[in-house]
Biotite code that builds the C-alpha atoms (Angstrom):
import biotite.structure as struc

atoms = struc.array([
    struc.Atom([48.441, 133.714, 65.767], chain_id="A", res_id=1, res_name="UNK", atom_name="CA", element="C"),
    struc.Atom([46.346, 130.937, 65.674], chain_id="A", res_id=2, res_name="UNK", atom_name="CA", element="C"),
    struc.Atom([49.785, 128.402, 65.609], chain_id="A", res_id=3, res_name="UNK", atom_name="CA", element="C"),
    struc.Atom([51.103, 130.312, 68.575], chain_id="A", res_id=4, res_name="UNK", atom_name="CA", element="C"),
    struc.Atom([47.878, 129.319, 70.314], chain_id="A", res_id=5, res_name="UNK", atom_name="CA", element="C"),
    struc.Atom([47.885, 126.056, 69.410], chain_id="A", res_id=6, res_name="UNK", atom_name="CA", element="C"),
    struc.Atom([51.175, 125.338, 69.984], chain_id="A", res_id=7, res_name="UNK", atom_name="CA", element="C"),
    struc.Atom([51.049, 126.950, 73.661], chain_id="A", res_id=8, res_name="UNK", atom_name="CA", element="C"),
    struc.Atom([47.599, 124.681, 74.446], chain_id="A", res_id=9, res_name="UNK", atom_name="CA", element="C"),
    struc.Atom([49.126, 121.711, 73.462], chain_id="A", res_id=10, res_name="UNK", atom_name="CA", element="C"),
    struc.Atom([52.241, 122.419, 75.320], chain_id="A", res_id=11, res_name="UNK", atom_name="CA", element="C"),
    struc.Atom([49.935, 123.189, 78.597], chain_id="A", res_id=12, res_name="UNK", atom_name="CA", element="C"),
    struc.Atom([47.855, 119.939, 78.018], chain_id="A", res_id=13, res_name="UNK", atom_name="CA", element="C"),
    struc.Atom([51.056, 118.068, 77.661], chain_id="A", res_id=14, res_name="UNK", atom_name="CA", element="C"),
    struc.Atom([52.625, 119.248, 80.917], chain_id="A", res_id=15, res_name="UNK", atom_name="CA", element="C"),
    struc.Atom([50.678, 117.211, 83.231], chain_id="A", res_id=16, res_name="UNK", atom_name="CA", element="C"),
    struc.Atom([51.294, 114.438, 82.224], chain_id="A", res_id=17, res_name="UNK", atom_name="CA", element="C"),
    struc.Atom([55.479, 114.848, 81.633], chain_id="A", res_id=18, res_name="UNK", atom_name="CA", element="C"),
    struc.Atom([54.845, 115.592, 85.156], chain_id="A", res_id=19, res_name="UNK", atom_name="CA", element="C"),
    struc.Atom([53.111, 113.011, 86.296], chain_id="A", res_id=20, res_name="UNK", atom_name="CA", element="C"),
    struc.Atom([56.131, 111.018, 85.060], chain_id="A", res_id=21, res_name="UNK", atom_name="CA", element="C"),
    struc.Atom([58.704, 112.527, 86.399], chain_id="A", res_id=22, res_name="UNK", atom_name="CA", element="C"),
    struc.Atom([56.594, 113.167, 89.710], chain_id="A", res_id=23, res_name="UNK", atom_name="CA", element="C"),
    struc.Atom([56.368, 109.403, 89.726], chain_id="A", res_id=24, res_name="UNK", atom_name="CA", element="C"),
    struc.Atom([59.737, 108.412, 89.322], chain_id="A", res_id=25, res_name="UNK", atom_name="CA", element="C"),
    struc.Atom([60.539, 111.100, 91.666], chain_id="A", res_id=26, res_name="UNK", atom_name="CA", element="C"),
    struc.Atom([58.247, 110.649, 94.887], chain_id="A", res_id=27, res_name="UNK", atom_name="CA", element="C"),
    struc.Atom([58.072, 107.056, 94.264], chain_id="A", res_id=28, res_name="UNK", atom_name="CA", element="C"),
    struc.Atom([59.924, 104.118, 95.985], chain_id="A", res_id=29, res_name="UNK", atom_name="CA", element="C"),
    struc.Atom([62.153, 100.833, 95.557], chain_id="A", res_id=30, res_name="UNK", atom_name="CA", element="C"),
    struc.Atom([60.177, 98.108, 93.669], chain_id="A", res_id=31, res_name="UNK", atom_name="CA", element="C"),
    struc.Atom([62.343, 95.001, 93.777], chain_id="A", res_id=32, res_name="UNK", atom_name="CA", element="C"),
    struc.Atom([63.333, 91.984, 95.695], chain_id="A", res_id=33, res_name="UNK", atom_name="CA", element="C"),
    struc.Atom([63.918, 92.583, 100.028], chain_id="A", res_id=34, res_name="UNK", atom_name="CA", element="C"),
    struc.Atom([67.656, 92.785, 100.846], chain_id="A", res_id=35, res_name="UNK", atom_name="CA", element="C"),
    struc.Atom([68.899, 89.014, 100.601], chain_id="A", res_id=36, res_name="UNK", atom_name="CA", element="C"),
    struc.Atom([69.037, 87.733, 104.393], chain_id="A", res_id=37, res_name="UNK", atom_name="CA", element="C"),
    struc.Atom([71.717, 84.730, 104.936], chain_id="A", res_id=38, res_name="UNK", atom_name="CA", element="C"),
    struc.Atom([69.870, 84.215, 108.489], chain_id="A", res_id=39, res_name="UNK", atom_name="CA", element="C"),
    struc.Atom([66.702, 82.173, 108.442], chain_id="A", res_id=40, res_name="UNK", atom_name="CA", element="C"),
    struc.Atom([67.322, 80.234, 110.935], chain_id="A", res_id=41, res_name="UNK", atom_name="CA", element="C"),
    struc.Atom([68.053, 80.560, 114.568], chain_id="A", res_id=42, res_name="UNK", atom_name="CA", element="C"),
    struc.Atom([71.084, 78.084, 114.234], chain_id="A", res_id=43, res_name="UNK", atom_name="CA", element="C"),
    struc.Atom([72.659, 80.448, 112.140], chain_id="A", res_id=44, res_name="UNK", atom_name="CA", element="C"),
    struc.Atom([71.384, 83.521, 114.152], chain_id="A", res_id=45, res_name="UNK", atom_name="CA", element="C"),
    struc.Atom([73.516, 81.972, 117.341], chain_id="A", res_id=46, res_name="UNK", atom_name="CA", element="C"),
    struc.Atom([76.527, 82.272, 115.062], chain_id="A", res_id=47, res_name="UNK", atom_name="CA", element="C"),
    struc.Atom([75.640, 85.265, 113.017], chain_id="A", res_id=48, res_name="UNK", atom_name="CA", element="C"),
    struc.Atom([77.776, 88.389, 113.563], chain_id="A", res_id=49, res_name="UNK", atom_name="CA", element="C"),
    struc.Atom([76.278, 91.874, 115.820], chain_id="A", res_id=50, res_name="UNK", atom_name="CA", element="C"),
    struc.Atom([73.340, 93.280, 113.623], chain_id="A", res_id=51, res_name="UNK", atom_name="CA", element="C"),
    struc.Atom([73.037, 90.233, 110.875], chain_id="A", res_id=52, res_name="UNK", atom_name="CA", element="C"),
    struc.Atom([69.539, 90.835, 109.463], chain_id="A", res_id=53, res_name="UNK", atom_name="CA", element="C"),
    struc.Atom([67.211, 88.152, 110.146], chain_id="A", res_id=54, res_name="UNK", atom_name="CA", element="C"),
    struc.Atom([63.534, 86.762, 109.016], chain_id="A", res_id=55, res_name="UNK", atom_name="CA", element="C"),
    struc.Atom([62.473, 83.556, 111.452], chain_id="A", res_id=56, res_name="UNK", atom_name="CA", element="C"),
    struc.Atom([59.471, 81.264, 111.154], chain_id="A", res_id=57, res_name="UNK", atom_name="CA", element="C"),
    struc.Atom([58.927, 79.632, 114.638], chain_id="A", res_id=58, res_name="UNK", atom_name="CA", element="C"),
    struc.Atom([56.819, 80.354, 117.782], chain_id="A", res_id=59, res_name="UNK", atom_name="CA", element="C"),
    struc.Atom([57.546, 82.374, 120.411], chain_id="A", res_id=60, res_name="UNK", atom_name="CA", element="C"),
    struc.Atom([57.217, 79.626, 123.433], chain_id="A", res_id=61, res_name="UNK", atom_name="CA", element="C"),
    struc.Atom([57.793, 81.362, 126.771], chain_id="A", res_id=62, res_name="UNK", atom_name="CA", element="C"),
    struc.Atom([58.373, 84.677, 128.324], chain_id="A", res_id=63, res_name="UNK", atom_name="CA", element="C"),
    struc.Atom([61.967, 85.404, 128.407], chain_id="A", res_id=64, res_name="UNK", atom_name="CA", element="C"),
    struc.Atom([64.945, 86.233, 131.126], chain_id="A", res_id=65, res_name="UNK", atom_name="CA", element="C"),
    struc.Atom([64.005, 89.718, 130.648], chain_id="A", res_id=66, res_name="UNK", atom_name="CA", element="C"),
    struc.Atom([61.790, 92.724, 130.216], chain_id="A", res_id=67, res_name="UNK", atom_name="CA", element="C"),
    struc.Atom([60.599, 92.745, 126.762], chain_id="A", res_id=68, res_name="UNK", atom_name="CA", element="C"),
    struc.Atom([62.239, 89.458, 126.324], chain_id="A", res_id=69, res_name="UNK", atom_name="CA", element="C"),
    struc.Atom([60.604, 85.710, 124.668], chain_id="A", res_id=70, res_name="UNK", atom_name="CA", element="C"),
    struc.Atom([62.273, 82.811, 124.059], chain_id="A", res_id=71, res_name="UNK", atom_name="CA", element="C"),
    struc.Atom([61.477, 81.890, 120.138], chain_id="A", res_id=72, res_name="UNK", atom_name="CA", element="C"),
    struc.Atom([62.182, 78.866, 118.914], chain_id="A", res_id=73, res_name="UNK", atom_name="CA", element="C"),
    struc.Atom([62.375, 77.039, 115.385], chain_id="A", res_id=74, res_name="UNK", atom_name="CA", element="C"),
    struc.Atom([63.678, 73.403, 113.985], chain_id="A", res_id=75, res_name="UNK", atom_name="CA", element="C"),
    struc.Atom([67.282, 74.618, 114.371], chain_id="A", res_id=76, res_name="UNK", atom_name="CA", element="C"),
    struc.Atom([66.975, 75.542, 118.227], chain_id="A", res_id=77, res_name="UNK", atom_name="CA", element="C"),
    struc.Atom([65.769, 78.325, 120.735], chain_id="A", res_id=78, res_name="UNK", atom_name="CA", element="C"),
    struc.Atom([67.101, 81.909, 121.303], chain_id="A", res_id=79, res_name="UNK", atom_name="CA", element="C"),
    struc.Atom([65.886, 85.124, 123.130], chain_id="A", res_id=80, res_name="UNK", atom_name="CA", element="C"),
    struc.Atom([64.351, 87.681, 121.820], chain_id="A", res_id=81, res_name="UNK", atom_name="CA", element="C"),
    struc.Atom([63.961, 91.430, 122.338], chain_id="A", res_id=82, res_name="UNK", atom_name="CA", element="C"),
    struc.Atom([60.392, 92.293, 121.280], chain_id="A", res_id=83, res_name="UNK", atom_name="CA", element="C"),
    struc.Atom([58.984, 95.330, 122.280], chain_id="A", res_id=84, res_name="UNK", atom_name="CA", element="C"),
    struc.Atom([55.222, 95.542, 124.024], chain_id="A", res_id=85, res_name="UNK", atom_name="CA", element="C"),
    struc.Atom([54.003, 98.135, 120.867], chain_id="A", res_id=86, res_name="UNK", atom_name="CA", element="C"),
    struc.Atom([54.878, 95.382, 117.953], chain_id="A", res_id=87, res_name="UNK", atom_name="CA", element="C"),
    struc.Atom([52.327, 93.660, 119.253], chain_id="A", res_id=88, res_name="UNK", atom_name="CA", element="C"),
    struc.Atom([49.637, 96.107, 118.040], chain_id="A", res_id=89, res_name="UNK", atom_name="CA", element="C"),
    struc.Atom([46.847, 94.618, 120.217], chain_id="A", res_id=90, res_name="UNK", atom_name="CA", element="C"),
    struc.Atom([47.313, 91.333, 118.962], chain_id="A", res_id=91, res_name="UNK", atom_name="CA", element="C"),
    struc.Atom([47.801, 88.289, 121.035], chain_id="A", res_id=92, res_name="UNK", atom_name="CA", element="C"),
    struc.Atom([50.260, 85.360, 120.357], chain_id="A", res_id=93, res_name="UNK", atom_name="CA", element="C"),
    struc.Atom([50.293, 81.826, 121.824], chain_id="A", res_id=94, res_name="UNK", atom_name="CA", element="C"),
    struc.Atom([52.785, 78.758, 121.491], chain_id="A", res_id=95, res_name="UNK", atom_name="CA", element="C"),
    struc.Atom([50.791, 77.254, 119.231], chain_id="A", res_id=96, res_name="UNK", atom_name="CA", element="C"),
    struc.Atom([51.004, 80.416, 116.809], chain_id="A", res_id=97, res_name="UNK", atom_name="CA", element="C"),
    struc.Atom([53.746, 80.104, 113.940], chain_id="A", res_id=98, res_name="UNK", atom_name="CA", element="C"),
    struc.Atom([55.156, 83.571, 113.227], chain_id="A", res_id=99, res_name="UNK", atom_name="CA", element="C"),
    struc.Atom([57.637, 85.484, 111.335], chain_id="A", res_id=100, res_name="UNK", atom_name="CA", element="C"),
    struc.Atom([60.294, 87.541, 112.994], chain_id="A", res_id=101, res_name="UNK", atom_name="CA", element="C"),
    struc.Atom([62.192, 90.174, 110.881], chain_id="A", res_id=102, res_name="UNK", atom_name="CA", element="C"),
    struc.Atom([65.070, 91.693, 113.221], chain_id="A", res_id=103, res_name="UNK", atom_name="CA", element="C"),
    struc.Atom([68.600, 91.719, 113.846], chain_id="A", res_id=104, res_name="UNK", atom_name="CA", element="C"),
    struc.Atom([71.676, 89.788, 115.744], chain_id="A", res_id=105, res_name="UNK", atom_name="CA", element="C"),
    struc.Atom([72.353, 91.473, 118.858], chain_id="A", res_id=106, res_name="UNK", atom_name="CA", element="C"),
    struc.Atom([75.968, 90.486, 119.902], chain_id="A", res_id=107, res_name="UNK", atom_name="CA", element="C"),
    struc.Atom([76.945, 91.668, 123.807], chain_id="A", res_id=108, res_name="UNK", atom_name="CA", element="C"),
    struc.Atom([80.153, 91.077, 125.930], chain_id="A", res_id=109, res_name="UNK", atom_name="CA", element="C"),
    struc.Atom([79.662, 88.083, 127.636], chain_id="A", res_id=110, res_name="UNK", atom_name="CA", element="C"),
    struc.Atom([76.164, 86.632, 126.931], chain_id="A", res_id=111, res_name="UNK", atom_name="CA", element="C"),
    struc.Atom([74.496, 84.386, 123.983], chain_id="A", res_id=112, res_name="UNK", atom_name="CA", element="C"),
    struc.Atom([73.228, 86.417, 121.457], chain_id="A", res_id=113, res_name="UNK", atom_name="CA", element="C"),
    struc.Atom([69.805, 87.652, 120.607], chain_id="A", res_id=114, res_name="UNK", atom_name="CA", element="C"),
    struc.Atom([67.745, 89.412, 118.007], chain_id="A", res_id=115, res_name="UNK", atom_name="CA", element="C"),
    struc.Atom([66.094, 92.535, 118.162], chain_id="A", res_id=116, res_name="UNK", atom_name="CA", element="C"),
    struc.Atom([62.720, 92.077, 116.585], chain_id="A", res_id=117, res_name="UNK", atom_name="CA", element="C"),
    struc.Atom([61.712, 95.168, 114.367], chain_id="A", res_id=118, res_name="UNK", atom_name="CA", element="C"),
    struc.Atom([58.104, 93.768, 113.418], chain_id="A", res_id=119, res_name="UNK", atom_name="CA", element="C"),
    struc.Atom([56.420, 90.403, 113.049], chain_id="A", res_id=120, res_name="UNK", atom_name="CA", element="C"),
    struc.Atom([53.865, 88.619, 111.136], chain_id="A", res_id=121, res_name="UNK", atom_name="CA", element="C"),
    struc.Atom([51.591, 85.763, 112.700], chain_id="A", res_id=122, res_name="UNK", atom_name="CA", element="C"),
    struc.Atom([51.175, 83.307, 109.981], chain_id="A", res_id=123, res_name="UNK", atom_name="CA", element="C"),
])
Protein backbone atom coordinates (compact mmCIF):
# COMPACT_ATOMS: atom_id res chain seq x y z
CA UNK A 1 0.00 0.00 0.00
CA UNK A 2 2.53 2.17 1.00
CA UNK A 3 4.31 1.81 -2.87
CA UNK A 4 0.93 2.59 -4.36
CA UNK A 5 1.08 5.80 -2.34
CA UNK A 6 4.26 6.66 -3.12
CA UNK A 7 4.20 6.00 -6.47
CA UNK A 8 0.81 8.09 -6.98
CA UNK A 9 2.56 11.28 -4.88
CA UNK A 10 5.40 11.27 -6.90
CA UNK A 11 3.46 10.98 -10.03
CA UNK A 12 1.20 14.13 -8.75
CA UNK A 13 4.39 16.14 -7.76
CA UNK A 14 5.81 15.36 -11.11
CA UNK A 15 2.85 16.59 -13.15
CA UNK A 16 3.40 20.18 -12.79
CA UNK A 17 6.18 20.46 -13.93
CA UNK A 18 5.76 17.98 -17.35
CA UNK A 19 3.22 20.59 -17.64
CA UNK A 20 4.86 23.44 -17.28
CA UNK A 21 6.89 22.12 -20.24
CA UNK A 22 4.65 21.30 -22.47
CA UNK A 23 2.46 24.44 -21.41
CA UNK A 24 5.55 26.34 -22.43
CA UNK A 25 6.26 25.03 -25.63
CA UNK A 26 2.65 25.19 -26.21
CA UNK A 27 1.42 28.86 -25.32
CA UNK A 28 4.73 30.17 -26.13
CA UNK A 29 5.98 32.07 -29.27
CA UNK A 30 8.69 32.32 -32.19
CA UNK A 31 12.19 33.05 -30.72
CA UNK A 32 14.46 33.65 -33.69
CA UNK A 33 15.74 36.11 -36.15
CA UNK A 34 12.74 38.88 -37.83
CA UNK A 35 11.75 37.77 -41.36
CA UNK A 36 14.85 38.82 -43.61
CA UNK A 37 13.74 42.26 -45.34
CA UNK A 38 15.62 42.93 -48.87
CA UNK A 39 14.21 46.69 -48.50
CA UNK A 40 16.22 49.02 -46.31
CA UNK A 41 16.34 51.57 -48.27
CA UNK A 42 13.94 53.87 -49.96
CA UNK A 43 15.86 53.46 -53.36
CA UNK A 44 14.96 50.04 -53.35
CA UNK A 45 11.43 50.68 -51.85
CA UNK A 46 10.68 52.91 -55.25
CA UNK A 47 11.43 49.71 -57.13
CA UNK A 48 10.22 47.12 -54.73
CA UNK A 49 7.15 45.11 -55.80
CA UNK A 50 3.17 45.84 -54.04
CA UNK A 51 3.55 44.78 -50.27
CA UNK A 52 7.63 44.27 -50.13
CA UNK A 53 8.28 44.44 -46.37
CA UNK A 54 10.31 47.26 -45.37
CA UNK A 55 12.45 48.67 -42.18
CA UNK A 56 13.80 52.51 -43.03
CA UNK A 57 16.14 54.69 -41.00
CA UNK A 58 15.56 58.36 -42.13
CA UNK A 59 13.39 61.34 -40.99
CA UNK A 60 10.18 62.07 -41.81
CA UNK A 61 10.75 65.83 -43.35
CA UNK A 62 7.38 67.29 -44.35
CA UNK A 63 3.73 66.65 -44.28
CA UNK A 64 2.74 64.79 -47.28
CA UNK A 65 0.23 65.16 -50.52
CA UNK A 66 -2.26 63.56 -48.40
CA UNK A 67 -4.26 62.77 -45.32
CA UNK A 68 -2.20 60.65 -43.17
CA UNK A 69 0.57 61.16 -45.56
CA UNK A 70 4.74 62.39 -44.79
CA UNK A 71 7.29 62.57 -47.03
CA UNK A 72 10.34 60.37 -45.39
CA UNK A 73 13.44 60.56 -46.62
CA UNK A 74 16.92 58.65 -46.28
CA UNK A 75 20.56 58.74 -48.18
CA UNK A 76 18.99 56.88 -51.13
CA UNK A 77 16.08 59.51 -51.76
CA UNK A 78 12.50 60.63 -50.57
CA UNK A 79 9.12 58.78 -50.78
CA UNK A 80 5.57 59.18 -49.22
CA UNK A 81 4.37 57.64 -46.61
CA UNK A 82 1.05 56.42 -45.21
CA UNK A 83 1.29 56.77 -41.42
CA UNK A 84 -1.62 56.71 -39.49
CA UNK A 85 -2.41 59.59 -36.61
CA UNK A 86 -2.63 56.49 -33.69
CA UNK A 87 1.19 55.19 -34.45
CA UNK A 88 2.11 58.12 -33.14
CA UNK A 89 1.06 57.21 -29.57
CA UNK A 90 1.32 60.80 -28.24
CA UNK A 91 4.67 61.20 -29.32
CA UNK A 92 5.94 64.01 -31.39
CA UNK A 93 8.48 63.81 -34.32
CA UNK A 94 10.54 66.59 -35.95
CA UNK A 95 13.00 66.70 -39.07
CA UNK A 96 15.70 66.57 -37.07
CA UNK A 97 14.47 63.12 -35.48
CA UNK A 98 16.08 59.88 -37.13
CA UNK A 99 13.50 57.07 -37.05
CA UNK A 100 12.77 53.63 -38.05
CA UNK A 101 9.88 52.75 -40.28
CA UNK A 102 8.74 49.06 -40.46
CA UNK A 103 5.89 48.86 -43.27
CA UNK A 104 5.16 47.77 -46.61
CA UNK A 105 5.37 48.79 -50.58
CA UNK A 106 2.16 50.07 -51.61
CA UNK A 107 2.02 49.74 -55.48
CA UNK A 108 -1.25 51.73 -57.19
CA UNK A 109 -2.29 52.23 -60.91
CA UNK A 110 -0.76 55.16 -61.98
CA UNK A 111 1.17 56.85 -59.10
CA UNK A 112 4.85 56.40 -57.42
CA UNK A 113 4.74 54.07 -54.84
CA UNK A 114 4.55 54.33 -51.12
CA UNK A 115 4.78 52.42 -47.89
CA UNK A 116 2.30 51.78 -45.46
CA UNK A 117 3.90 52.27 -42.10
CA UNK A 118 2.72 49.56 -39.51
CA UNK A 119 4.76 51.08 -36.44
CA UNK A 120 7.89 53.14 -35.91
CA UNK A 121 10.68 53.65 -33.61
CA UNK A 122 12.36 57.19 -32.99
CA UNK A 123 15.95 56.47 -32.56
Amino acid sequence: MRLIIASALTLILAAPASAAVVGSSHFGGFKGPDTVVDVDTVEKALQANDEAPVVLEGRIISAGPKRNGYVFQDSTGSIVIDLEGKLFHGRTVTPENTVRIYGEVDTKHSRASEVDVERFEIL
